[in-house]
N, C-alpha and C positions, 0 to 999 in steps of 0.2 A: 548601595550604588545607585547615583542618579539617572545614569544612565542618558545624558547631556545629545553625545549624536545622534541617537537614534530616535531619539525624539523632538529632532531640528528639521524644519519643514524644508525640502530640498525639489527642484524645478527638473523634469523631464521635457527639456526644451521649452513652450508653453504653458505647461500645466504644471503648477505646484501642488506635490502632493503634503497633507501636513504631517508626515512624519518619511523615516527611513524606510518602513516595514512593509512587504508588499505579499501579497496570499498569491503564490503564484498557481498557475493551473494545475488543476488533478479533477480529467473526468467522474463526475460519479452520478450517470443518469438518471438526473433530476429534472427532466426537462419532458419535453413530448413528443410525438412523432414527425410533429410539423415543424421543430425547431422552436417553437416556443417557448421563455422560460414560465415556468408553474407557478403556481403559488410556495409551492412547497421549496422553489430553487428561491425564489427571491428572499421566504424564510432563514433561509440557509446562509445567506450571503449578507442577508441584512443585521442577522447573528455575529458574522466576522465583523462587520461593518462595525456595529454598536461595541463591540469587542477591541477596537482601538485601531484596527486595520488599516494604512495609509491607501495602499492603492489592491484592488482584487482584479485579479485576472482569473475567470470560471473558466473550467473547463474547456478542449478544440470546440470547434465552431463553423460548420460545414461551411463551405463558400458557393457549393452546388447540389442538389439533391440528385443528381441523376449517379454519380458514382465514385461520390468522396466519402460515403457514411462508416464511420468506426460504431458507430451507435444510433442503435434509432432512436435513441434519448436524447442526444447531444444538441448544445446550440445548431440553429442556422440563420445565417445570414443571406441565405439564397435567394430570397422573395422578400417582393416590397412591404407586404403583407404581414413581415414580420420585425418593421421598424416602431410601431406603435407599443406592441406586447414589451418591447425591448426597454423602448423608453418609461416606460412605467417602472420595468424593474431597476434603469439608472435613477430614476427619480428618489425610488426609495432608500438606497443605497447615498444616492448623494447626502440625502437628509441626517445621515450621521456622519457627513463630514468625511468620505471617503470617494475616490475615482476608481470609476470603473474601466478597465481596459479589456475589451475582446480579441481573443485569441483566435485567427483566421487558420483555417489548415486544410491539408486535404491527404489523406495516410497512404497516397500511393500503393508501394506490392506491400503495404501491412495495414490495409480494408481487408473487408468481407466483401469477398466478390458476389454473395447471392445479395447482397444490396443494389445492386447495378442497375440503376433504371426501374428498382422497386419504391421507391420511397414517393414520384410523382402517383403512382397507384394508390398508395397504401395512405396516406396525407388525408385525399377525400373520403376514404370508407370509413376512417376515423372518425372526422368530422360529423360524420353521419352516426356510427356506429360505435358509442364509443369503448363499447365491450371487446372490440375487435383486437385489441394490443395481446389480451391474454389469449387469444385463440392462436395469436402469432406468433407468441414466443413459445406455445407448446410446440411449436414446426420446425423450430432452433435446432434440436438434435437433427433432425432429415437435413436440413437448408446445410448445416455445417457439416453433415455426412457427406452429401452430395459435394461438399467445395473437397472434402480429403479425397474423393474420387477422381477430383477434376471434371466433374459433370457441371460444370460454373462458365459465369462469364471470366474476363481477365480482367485486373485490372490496370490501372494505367500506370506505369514506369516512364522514365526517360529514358531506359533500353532493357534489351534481354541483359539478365544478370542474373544469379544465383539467388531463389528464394529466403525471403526473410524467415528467422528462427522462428517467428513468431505474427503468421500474418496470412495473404491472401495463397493461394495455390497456384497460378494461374497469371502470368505478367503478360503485356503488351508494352511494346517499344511505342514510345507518344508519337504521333505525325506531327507537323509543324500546325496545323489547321488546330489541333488539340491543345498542344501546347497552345497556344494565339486564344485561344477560347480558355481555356485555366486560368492565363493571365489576365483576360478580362473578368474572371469569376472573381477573382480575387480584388479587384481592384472595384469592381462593383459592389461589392462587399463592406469594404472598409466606406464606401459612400453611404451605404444605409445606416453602419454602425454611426456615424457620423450627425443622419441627421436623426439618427434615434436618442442622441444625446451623451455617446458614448464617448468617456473624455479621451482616449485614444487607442491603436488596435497594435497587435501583435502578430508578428509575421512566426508562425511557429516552423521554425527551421532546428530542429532539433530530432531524437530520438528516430534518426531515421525516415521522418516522414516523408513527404516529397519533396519540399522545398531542399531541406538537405540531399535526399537519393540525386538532386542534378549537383551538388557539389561536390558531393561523395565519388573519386576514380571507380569504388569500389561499385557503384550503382550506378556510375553516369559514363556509359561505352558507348554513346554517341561518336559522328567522325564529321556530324555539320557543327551548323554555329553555334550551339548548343550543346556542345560536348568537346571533350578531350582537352583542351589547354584551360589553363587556370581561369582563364580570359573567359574563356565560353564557357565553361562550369556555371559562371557567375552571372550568367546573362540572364537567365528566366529569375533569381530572385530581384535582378537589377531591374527588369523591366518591369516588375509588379511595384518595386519600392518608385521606379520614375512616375509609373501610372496613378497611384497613389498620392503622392505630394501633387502632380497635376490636379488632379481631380479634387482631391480634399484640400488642397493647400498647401504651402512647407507651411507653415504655423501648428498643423495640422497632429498631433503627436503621435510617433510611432517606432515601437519597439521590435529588433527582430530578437527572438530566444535560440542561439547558436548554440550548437555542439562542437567546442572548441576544440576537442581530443575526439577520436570516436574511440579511442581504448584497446583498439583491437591487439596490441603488445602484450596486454593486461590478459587475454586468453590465449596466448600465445601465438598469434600471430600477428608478427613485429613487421611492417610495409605494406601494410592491409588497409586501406580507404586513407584514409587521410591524420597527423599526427599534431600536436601543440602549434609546430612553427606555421602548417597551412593556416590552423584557427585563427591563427591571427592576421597575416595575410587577409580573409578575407574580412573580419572587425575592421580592419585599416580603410577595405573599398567599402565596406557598408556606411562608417563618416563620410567618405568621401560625398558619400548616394545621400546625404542627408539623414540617413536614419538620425532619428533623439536618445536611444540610449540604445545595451544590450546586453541581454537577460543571458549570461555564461551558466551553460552546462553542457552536455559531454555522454558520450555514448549513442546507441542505437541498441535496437529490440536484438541483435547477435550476439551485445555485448549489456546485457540486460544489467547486471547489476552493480554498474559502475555509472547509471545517471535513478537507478531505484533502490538503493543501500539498504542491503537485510540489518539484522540486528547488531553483525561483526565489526561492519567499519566503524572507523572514528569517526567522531563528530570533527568538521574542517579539513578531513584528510585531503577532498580537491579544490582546498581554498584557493592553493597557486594559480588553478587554471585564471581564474578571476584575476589574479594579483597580474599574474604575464598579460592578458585581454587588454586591463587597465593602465598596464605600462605603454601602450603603443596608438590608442586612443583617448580624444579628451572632451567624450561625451560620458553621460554618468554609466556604472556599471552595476547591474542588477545578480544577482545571487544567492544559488540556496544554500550548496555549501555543508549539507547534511547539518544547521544549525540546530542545535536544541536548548541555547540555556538563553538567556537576555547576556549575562555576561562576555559568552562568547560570540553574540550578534556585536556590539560594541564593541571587543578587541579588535572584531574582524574590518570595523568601519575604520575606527582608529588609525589601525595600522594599514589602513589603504589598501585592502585586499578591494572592498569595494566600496559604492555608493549607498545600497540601498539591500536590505536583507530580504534574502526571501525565504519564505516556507509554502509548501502546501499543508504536510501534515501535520507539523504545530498546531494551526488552525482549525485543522479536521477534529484531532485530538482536543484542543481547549480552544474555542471561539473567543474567551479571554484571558489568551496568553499576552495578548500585548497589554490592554491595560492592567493584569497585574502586574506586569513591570513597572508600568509608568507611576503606577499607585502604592511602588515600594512594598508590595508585596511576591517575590518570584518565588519564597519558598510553597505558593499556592498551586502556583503553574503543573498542570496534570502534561505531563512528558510524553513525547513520543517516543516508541520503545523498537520502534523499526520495525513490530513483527509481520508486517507488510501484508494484515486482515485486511486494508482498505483495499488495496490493488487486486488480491484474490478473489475477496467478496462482490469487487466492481466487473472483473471480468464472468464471472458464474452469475450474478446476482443480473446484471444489464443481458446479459446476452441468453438467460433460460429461462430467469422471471420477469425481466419490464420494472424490478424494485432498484433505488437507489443502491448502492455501496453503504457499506459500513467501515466502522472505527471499535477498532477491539477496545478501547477504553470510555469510546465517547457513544451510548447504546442511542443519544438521543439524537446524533445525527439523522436528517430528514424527520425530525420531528420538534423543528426547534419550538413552533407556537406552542402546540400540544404543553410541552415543558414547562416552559416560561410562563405559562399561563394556567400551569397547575394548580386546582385548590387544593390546600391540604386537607382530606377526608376523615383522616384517620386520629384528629389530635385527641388526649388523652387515653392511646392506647399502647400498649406497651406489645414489644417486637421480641422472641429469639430467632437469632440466627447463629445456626451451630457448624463452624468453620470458617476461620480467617483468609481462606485462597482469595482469589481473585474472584470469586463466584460468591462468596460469601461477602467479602468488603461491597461490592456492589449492589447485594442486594440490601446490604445494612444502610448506605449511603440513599437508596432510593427508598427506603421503607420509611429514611426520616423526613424526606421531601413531601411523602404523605403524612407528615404528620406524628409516625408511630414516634415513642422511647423505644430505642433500640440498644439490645444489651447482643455482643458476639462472644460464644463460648469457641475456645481453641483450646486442642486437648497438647499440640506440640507446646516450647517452651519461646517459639518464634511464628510469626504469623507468614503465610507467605505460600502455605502447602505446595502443589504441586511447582510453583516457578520458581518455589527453592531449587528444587533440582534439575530445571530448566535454566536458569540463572547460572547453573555451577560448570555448563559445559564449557568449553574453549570459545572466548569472546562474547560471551550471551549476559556478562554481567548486569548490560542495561536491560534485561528484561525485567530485573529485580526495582528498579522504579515505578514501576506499575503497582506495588504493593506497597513502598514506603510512599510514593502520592495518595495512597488511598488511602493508607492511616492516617497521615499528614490531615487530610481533609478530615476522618472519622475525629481525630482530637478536635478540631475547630466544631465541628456539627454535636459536641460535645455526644458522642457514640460510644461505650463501655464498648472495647476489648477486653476480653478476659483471657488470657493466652493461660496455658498448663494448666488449664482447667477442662478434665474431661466432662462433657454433656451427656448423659442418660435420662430417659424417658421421665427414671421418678424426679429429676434434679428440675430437668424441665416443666414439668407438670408441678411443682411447688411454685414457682414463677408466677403460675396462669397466666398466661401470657395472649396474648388476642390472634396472634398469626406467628406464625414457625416457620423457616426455612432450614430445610438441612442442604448443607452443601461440601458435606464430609470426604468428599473428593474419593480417590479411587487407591488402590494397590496392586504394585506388580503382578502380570498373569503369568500363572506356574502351571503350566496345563500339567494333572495329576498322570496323563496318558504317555509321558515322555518317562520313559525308565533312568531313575536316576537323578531328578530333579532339584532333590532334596541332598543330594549329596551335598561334602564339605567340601569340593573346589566349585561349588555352582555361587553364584552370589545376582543380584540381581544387577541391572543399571543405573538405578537411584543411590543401591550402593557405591558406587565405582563414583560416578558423579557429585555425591556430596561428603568423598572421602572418607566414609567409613570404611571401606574395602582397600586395601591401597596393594596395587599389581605392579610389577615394575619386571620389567626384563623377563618376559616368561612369554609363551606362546599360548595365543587367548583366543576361546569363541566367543565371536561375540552373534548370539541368535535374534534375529531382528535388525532390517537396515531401515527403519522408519528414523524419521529426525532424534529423536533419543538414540537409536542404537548407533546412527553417524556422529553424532551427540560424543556416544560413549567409547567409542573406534579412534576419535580425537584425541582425546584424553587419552585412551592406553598407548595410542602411537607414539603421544611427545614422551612417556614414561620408559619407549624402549623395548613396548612391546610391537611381538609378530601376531596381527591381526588377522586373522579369516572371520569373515563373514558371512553366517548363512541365513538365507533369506529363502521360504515358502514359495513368493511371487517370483515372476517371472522378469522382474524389472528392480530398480533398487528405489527405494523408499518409496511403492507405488501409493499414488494420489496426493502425496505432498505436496505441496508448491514449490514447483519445479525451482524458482532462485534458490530456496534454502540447499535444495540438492547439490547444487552447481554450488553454491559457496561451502559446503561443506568437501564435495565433494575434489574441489581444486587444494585444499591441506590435505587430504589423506591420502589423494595420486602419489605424492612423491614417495609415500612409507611404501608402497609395493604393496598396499593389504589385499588380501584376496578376496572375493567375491564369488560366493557361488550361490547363482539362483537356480528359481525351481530345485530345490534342495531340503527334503525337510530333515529335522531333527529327531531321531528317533529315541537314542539311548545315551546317558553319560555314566561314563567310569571313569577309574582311577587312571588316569593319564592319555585318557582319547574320548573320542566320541563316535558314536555312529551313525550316519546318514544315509537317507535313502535321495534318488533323484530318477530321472525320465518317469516320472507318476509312480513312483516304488518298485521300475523293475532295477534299479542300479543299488548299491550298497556298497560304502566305501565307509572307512577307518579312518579318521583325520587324528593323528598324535596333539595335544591339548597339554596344559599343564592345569589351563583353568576355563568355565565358561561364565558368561556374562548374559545373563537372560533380559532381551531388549523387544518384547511381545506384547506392550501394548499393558493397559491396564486394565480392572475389571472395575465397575461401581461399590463403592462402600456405601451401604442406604440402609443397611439390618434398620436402624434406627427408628426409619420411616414406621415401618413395621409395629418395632413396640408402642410407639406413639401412637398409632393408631388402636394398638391394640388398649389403650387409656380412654381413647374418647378426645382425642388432638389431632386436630386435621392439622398437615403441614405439604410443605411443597417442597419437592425439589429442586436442584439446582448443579449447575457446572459437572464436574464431571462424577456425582453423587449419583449424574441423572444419565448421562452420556459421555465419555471419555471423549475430550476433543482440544483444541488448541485454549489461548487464554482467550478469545474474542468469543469460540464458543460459552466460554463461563462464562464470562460477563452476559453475552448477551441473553443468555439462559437465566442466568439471577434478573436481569431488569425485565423477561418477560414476567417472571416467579412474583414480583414484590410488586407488580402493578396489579397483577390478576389477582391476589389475594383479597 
């Protein structure tokens, strides 16, 4: 497949970009305290760039330093000061034939309020000090203790309203003097972007931010001109978008990224902020105002994972929103659209869903996803698998260490030079790595980039370990991409898989091999303390999950509510079974990433399953179980026909052991080394195969 439109050079008002395909934003602080981008963000961008990327839109982009910061990493465009740093990094960027568009923003009640008039402070000790970032972020826990206290400043709203799910603690109603001053931040802004060389800016009205909170009924309880009718809703983004074309020009280009649904139907509550027919409504005044295109998406932080899609949804499932936007305007239309193949970027232009495709994490994932398309290669293309490590990694990683975000598939994110510029060290040595997971493919794929022959022993008769049974819960299919890309790419890098082939110390040790990783992954935990264990109605969750166990119509415990055992509660619900679930913590799948929660947790509400926390498992027999609870002074009998053990794994590594016990140093890896998600393997194998 040629793939003809999407790589036809298409015009956003003034500026042609030369292709359909646009990297749309996804903070992941790469940048500095003072708003500057780094070296290591221009690396990053200049990767997509050479990567076939039409137009890149980085990460929000402060518009004031006194009390817009989402991150102290993130763009700013606050200061004159930071038009030179900018233009360097559009210079680069342009030089592989790609526009750069900066996204203007400012996150309203979803900032950190102990940002508030800290960042003009914190700028110059930097400056000075340059050590001073990690001494800051060790303060993170207090600073964000202190906002759940509400011992914080506020931040700024368009009025009192109900705290966001996910954001500051502490709102203020904007006075008109504030407002009048934001509009000028913003519209000052876009002039620096401007004369930094920036081909054009982005009004981020989406996800809740503030531009959206004044469109939003549900956030904008204003009763001046600035609130309540549609009319005045629209006035603070209308006067930045007039301020704007004044000041820079109409020639000038400029995109806003709308939230065309906020979704709130979608968690059940149907009359909640605003629904499709507003979204467009306001697409309609935003032609009107001159905008040059608009970036459709959809939701806000209440309604989190309907504009950040875990692994369950469809790929195109909110194509419509796009398709209704472009029905009623006849400027181009930008969209993500949860895209993952080239094929389905193309149907979706085809058939006039929109103009121009967007992804963030495509490009996180593979920097060239686009020119393997272009170059008739997609079977190359490394997939994005939804399992939403970037977003997790971005909020814990920015906000405790000062380090960029990660990509559970791509370990070399924020390290594009380093990579690209690797010498191979290693040539003519030969590599084992013993386990095909995800921990082991990774390390085999980077041990050849040094250079090593690398041979993978797999002792199953399928490569894939642990995300086989990740892969087999309800909707998680595509997590099983992650392992066929990586074979995909081990056959090209011509890398020996040897699957049903078990590895033992003598097997390896006839090899002589130069470097060894084991990355033998982990097995179910059977604490031996629980009476009963081993019985014949116990079975584990990997069983139940890759169908060796098969329950159907029976009344099941299932012990453990971490993402495998909601995982495995799925699965027995659609089968007919009556689920209880007991879980040790006091909360359900405590430390998880709370989306998977919520999307697991929105299928299992309707089965009735039960839930009992703080609950441990003490005893199984033949047709019950027994539990203790209030710290073991309660004791209660629950009737069972079966239990389902969902407790987490333990590490497989005896291996380590004998190999060492030969005279073979080897390394650990993935959950051989620590039980953890798939971005934990990976990133655990590509620390493993460099440090060797």
């Amino acid at each position: 497949m040629s793939y003809e439109m999407m790589f036809t050079p298409c015009n956003i008002g003034t500026m042609t970009v030369k292709n359909r395909i646009v990297m749309t934003a996804a903070e992941f602080s790469l940048g500095q305290p003072n708003g500057q981008p780094t070296e290591t963000m221009t690396d990053y961008f200049v990767k997509r760039a050479d990567g076939g990327v039409g137009l890149i839109i980085p990460g929000i982009c402060r518009v004031n330093d006194m009390g817009a910061t989402s991150s102290f990493t993130q763009l700013s465009m606050a200061r004159d000061e930071n038009i030179d740093p900018m233009k360097k990094m559009a210079r680069k960027i342009h030089e592989h034939g790609a526009k750069l568009c900066i996204q203007l923003h400012h996150p309203g009640r979803q900032g950190y309020s102990s940002s508030i008039n800290s960042l003009p402070l914190i700028i110059p000790i930097v400056d000075r000090f340059p050590e001073f970032p990690s001494m800051l972020f060790k303060a993170t826990p207090l600073l964000l203790g202190l906002e759940s206290k509400k011992v914080c400043m506020s931040m700024q709203a368009p009025s009192k309203a109900e705290l966001s799910a996910h954001g500051a603690t502490r709102i203020h109603a904007m006075s008109k003097r504030e407002i009048k001053s934001l509009i000028n931040d913003f519209i000052k802004a876009a002039v620096r972007c401007k004369k930094a060389d920036v081909d054009a800016v982005e009004l981020h009205s989406t996800h809740g931010y503030i531009l959206h909170q004044f469109l939003s009924p549900n956030t904008n309880r204003r009763t001046d001109e600035y609130g309540g009718s549609f009319e005045n809703r629209m006035r603070f983004i209308s006067e930045i978008i007039t301020g704007i074309k004044r000041e820079c020009g109409k020639d000038y280009p400029l995109i806003v990224r709308l939230t065309a649904d906020e979704m709130y139907d979608r968690i059940g509550k149907p009359g909640k902020g605003y629904g499709l027919e507003e979204g467009k409504k306001i697409a309609v005044e935003l032609e009107k105002l001159g905008v040059d295109a608009i970036n459709v998406s959809s939701a806000c932080y209440d309604t989190y994972n309907y504009w950040l899609e875990p692994t369950s949804f469809e790929p195109g499932w909110r194509a419509y929103l796009a398709k209704e936007i472009k029905s009623v305007v006849n400027i181009p239309i930008i969209a993500a659209n949860f895209i993952r193949s080239p094929e389905q970027a193309e149907r979706q232009l085809e058939e006039g869903y929109q103009d121009f495709v967007g992804s963030a994490r495509n490009f996180i994932c593979d920097p060239d996803w686009a020119k393997k398309a272009q170059e008739g290669h997609p079977e190359r293309i490394r997939r994005c698998i939804g399992c939403l490590h970037c977003i997790k990694s971005f909020m814990y990683n920015a906000s405790f260490k000062g380090t960029p975000g990660e990509c559970a598939l791509n370990p070399t994110v924020g390290h594009e030079r380093e990579w690209d510029s690797l010498v191979p060290d290693s040539v003519g040595k030969t590599a084992v790595v013993v386990g095909a997971g995800p921990a082991g493919l990774t390390a085999a794929l980077t041990l050849k980039k040094r250079g090593f022959a690398v041979t993978v022993l797999e002792k199953e008769k399928k490569a894939g370990g642990q995300v086989n049974t990740a892969s087999s819960g309800p909707h998680k299919d595509k997590l099983h991409w992650a392992i066929e890309d990586m074979l995909t790419e081990c056959k090209l890098q011509k890398i020996k898989v040897k699957t049903g082939t078990e590895a033992t110390a003598e097997s390896i040790a006839e090899l002589k091999p130069d470097a060894v990783i084991v990355a033998t992954g982990g097995t179910p935990l059977k604490p031996k303390s629980i009476k009963g264990i081993d019985s014949e109605n116990t079975c584990t969750a990997p069983d139940v999950l890759l169908g060796k166990v098969k329950i159907k119509n029976k009344k099941v415990a299932v012990i453990g509510s971490g993402l495998t055992g909601l995982e495995t509660t799925e699965k027995l619900n659609e089968n007919g079974n009556e689920v209880t679930v007991i879980e040790m913590a006091d909360e359900i799948a405590k430390g998880a990433w709370f989306q998977f929660v919520d999307d697991s947790m929105s299928r299992i509400k309707p089965y009735g399953t039960k839930f009992l926390l703080g609950t441990r498992l003490e005893e199984i027999e033949e047709g019950s179980v027994t539990v203790t609870s209030d710290n073991g002074r309660k004791t209660s009998i629950i009737p069972v026909d079966c239990v389902v053990l969902a407790m987490g794994i333990k590490p497989e590594n005896g291996l380590l052991e004998e190999l060492k016990a030969k005279g073979i140093k080897a390394a650990l890896a993935g959950d051989a080394e620590k039980g953890g998600t798939i971005g934990n393997a990976t990133h655990s194998a590509f620390k493993a195969a460099m440090s060797i």
